[in-house]
N, CA, C and O atoms as a printed pandas DataFrame, in Angstrom:
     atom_number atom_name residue_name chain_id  residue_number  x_coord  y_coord  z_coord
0              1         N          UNK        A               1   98.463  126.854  153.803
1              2        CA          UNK        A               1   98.065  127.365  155.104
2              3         C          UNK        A               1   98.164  128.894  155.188
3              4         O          UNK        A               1   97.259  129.483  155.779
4              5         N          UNK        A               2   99.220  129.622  154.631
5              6        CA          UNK        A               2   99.135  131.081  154.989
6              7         C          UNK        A               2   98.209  131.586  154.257
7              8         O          UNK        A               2   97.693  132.578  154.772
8              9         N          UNK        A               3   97.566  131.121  152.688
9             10        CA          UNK        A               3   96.596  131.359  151.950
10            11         C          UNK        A               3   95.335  131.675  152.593
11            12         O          UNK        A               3   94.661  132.670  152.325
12            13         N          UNK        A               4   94.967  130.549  153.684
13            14        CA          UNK        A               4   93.770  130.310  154.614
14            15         C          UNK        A               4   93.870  131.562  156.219
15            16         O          UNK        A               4   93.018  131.932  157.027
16            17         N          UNK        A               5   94.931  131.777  156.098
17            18        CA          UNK        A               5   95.233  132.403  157.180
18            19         C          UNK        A               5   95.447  134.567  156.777
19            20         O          UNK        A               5   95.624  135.530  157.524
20            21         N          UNK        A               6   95.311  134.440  155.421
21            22        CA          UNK        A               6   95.143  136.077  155.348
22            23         C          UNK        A               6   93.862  136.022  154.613
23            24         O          UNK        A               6   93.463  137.059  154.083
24            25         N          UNK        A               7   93.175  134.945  154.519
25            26        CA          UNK        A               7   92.275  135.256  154.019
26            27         C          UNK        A               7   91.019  135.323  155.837
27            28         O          UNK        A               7   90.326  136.324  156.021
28            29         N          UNK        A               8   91.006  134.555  156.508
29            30        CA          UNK        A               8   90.388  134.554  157.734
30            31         C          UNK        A               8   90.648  135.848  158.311
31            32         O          UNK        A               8   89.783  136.491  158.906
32            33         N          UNK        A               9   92.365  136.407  158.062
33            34        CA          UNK        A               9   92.131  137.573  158.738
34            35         C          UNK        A               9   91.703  139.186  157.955
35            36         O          UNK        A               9   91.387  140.178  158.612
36            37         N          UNK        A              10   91.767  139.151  156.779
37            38        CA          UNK        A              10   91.019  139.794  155.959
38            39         C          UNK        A              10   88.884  140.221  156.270
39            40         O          UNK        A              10   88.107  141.152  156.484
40            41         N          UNK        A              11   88.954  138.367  156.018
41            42        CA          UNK        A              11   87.350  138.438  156.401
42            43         C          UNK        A              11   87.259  139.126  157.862
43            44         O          UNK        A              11   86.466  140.064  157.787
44            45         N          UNK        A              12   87.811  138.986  159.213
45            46        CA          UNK        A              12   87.646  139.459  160.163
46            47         C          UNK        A              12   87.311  141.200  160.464
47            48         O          UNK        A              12   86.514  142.013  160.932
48            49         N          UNK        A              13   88.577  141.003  159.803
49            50        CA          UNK        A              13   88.984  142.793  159.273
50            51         C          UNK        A              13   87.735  143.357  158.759
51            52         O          UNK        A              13   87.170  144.127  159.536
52            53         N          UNK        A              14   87.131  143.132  157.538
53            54        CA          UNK        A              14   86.235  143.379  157.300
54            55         C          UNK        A              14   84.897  143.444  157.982
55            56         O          UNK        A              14   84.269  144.463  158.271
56            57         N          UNK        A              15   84.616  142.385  158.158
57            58        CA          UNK        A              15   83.425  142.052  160.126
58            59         C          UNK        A              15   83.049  142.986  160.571
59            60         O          UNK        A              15   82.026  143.665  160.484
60            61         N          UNK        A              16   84.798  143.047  161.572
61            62        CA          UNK        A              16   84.691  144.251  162.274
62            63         C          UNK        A              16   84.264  145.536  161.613
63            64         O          UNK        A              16   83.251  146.081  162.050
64            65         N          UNK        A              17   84.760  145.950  160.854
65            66        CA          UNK        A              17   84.724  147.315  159.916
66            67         C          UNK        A              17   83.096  147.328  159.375
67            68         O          UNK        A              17   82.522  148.398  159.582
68            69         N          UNK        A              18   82.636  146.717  158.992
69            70        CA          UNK        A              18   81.076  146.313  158.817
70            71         C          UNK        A              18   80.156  146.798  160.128
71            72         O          UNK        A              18   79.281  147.649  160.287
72            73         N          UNK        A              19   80.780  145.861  160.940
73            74        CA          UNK        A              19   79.949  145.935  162.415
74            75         C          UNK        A              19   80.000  147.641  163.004
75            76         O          UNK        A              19   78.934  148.066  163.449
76            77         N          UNK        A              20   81.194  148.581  163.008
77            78        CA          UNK        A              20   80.985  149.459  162.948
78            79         C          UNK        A              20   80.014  150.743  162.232
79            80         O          UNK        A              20   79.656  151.844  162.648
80            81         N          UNK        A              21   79.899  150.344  161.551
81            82        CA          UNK        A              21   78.835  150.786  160.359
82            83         C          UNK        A              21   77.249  151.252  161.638
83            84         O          UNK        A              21   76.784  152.390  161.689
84            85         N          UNK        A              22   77.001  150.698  162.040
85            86        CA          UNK        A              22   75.876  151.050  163.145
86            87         C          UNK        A              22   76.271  151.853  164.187
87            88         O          UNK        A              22   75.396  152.308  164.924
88            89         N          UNK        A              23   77.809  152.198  164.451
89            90        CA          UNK        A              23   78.018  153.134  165.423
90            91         C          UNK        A              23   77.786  154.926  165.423
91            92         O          UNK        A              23   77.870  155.314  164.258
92            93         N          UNK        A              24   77.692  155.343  165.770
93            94        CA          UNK        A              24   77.381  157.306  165.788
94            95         C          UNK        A              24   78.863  157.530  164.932
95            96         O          UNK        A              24   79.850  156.795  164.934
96            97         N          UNK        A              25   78.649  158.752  164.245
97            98        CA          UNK        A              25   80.225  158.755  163.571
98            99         C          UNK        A              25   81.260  159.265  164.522
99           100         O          UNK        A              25   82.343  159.310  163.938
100          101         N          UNK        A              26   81.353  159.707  165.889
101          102        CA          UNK        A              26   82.181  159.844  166.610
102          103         C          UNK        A              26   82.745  158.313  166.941
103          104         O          UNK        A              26   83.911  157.960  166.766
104          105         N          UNK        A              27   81.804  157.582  167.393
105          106        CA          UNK        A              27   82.378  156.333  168.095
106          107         C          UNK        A              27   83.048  155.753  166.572
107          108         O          UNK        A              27   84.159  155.270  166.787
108          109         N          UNK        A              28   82.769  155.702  165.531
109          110        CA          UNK        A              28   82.995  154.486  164.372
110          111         C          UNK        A              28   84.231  155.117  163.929
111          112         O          UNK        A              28   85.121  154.371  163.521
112          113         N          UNK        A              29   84.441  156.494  163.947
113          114        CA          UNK        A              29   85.768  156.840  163.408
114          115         C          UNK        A              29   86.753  156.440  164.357
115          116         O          UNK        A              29   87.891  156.137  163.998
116          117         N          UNK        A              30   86.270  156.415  165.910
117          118        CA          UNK        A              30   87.632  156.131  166.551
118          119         C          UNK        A              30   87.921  154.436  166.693
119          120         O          UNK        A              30   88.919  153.953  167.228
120          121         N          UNK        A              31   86.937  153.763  166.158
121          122        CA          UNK        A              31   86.656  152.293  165.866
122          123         C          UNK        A              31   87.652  151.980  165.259
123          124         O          UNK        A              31   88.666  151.380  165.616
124          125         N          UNK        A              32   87.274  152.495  164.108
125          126        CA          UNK        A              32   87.890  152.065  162.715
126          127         C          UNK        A              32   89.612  152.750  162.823
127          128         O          UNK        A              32   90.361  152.734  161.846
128          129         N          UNK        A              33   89.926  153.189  163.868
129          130        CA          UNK        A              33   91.175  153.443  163.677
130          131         C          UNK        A              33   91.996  152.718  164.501
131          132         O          UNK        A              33   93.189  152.461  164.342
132          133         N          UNK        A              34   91.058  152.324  165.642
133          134        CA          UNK        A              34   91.596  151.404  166.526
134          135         C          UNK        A              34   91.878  150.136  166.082
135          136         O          UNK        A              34   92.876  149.562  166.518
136          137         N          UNK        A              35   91.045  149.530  165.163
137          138        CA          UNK        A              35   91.058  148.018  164.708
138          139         C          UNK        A              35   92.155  148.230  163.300
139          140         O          UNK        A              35   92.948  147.355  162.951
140          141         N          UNK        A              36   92.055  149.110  162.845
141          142        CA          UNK        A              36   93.434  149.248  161.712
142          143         C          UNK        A              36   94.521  149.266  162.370
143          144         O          UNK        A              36   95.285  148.308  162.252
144          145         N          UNK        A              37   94.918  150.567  163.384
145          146        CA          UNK        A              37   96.192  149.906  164.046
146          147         C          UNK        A              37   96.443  149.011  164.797
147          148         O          UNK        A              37   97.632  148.762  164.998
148          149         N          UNK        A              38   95.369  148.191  165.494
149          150        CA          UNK        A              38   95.741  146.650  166.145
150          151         C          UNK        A              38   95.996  145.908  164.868
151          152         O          UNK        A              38   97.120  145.410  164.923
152          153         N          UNK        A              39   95.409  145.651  163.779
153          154        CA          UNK        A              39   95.365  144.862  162.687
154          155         C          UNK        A              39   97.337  145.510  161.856
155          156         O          UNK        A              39   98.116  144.798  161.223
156          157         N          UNK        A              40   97.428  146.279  162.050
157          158        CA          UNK        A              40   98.624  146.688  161.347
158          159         C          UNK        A              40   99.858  146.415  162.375
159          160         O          UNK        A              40  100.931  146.127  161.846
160          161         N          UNK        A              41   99.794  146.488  164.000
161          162        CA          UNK        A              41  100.646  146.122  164.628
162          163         C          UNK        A              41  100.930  144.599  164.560
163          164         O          UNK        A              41  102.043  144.073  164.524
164          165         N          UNK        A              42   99.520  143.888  164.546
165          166        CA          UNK        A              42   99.785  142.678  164.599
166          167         C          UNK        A              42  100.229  141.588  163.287
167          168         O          UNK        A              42  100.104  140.365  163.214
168          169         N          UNK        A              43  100.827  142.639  162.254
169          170        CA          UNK        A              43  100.988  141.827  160.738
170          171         C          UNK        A              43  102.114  141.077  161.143
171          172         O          UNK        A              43  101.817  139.974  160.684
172          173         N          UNK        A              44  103.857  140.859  162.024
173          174        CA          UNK        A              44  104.526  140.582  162.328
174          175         C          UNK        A              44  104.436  139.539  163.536
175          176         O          UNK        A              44  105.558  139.164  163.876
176          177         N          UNK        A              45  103.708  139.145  164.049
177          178        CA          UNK        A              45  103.871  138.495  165.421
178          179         C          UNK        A              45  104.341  137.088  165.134
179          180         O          UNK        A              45  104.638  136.784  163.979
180          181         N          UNK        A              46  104.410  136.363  165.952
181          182        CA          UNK        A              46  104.772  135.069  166.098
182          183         C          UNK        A              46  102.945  134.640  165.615
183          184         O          UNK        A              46  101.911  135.296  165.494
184          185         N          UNK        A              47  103.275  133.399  165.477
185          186        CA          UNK        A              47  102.206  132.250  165.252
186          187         C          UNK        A              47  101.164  131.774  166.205
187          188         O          UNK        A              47  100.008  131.470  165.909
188          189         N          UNK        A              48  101.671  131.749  167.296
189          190        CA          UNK        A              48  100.938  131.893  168.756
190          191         C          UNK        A              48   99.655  133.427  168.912
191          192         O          UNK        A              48   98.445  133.643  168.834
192          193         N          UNK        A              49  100.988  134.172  169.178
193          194        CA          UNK        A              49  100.106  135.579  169.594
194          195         C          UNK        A              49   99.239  135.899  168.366
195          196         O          UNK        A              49   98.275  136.619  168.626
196          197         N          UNK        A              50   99.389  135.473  166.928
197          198        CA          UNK        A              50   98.269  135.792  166.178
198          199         C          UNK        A              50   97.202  134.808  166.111
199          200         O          UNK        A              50   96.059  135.144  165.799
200          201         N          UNK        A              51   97.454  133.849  166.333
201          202        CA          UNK        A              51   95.735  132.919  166.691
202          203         C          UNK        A              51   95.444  133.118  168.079
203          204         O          UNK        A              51   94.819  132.104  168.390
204          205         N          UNK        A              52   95.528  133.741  168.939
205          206        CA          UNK        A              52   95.190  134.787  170.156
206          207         C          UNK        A              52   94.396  135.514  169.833
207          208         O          UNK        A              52   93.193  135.659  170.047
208          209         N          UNK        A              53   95.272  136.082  169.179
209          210        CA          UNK        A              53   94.774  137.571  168.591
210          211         C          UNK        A              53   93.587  137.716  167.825
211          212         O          UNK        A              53   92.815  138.652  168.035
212          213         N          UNK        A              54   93.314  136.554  166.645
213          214        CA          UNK        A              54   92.500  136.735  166.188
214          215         C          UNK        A              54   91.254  136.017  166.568
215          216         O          UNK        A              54   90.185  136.521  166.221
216          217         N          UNK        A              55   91.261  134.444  167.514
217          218        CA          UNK        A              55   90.605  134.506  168.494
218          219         C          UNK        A              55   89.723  135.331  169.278
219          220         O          UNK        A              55   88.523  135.202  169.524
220          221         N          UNK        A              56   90.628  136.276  169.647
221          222        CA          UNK        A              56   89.974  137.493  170.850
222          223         C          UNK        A              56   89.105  138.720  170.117
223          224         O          UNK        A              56   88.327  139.544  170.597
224          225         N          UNK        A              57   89.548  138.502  168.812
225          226        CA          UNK        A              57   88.938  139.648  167.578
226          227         C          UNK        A              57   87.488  139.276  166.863
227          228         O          UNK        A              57   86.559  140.036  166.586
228          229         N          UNK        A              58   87.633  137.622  166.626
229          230        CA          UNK        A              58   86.537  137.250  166.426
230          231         C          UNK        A              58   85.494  136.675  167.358
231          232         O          UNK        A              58   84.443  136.177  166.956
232          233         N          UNK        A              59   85.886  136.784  168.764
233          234        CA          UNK        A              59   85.397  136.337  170.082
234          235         C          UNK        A              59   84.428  138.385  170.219
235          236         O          UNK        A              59   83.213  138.482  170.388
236          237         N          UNK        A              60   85.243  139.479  170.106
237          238        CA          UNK        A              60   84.689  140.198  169.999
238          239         C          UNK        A              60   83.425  140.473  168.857
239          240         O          UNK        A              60   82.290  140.921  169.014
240          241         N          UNK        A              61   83.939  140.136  168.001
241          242        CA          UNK        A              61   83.040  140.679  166.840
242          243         C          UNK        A              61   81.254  140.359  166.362
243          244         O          UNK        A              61   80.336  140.851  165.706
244          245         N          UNK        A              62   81.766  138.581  167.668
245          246        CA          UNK        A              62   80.127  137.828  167.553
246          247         C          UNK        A              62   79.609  138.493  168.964
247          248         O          UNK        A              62   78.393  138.345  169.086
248          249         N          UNK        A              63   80.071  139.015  169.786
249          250        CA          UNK        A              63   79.395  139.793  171.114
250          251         C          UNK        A              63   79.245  140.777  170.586
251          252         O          UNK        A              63   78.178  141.085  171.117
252          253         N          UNK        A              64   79.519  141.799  169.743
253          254        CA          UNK        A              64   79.142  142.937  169.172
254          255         C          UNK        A              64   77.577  142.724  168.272
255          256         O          UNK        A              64   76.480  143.250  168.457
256          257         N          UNK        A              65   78.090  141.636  167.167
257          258        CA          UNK        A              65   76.767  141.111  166.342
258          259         C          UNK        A              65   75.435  140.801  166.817
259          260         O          UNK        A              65   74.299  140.966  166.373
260          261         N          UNK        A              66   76.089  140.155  168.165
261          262        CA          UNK        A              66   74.968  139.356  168.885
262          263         C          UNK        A              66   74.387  140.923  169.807
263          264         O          UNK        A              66   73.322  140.609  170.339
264          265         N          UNK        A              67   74.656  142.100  170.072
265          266        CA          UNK        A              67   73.824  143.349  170.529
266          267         C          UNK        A              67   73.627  143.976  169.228
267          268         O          UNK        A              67   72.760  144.845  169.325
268          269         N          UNK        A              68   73.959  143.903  168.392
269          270        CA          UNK        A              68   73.285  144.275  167.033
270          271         C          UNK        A              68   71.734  144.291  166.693
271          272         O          UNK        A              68   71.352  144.610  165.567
């Protein structure tokens, strides 16, 4: 299970970081720093708040795709 679980949040990670790629380089640099330190705060949490978390990350990432 944790195998499946850094690998989902890896792929996410990436997503996002991808999906930025179409932003102006003002907006994508402050992107990409925002989603590294949410992604780096959230390496510790409980079990709960990280399937939240990544929920709400990949709940973002297909509303981003989907104005793509």
């Amino acid at each position: 299970m944790p195998g499946r679980h850094v690998s989902r949040v890896r792929a996410l990670y990436k997503r996002v970081l991808q999906l930025h790629r179409v932003l102006p380089p003002d907006l994508k640099a402050l992107g990409d720093q925002y989603v590294k330190d949410e992604f780096r705060r959230h390496k510790i949490v409980g079990s709960d708040e990280a399937q939240r978390f990544l929920q709400e990350w990949e709940d973002m990432s297909r509303n981003l795709d989907a104005c793509i």
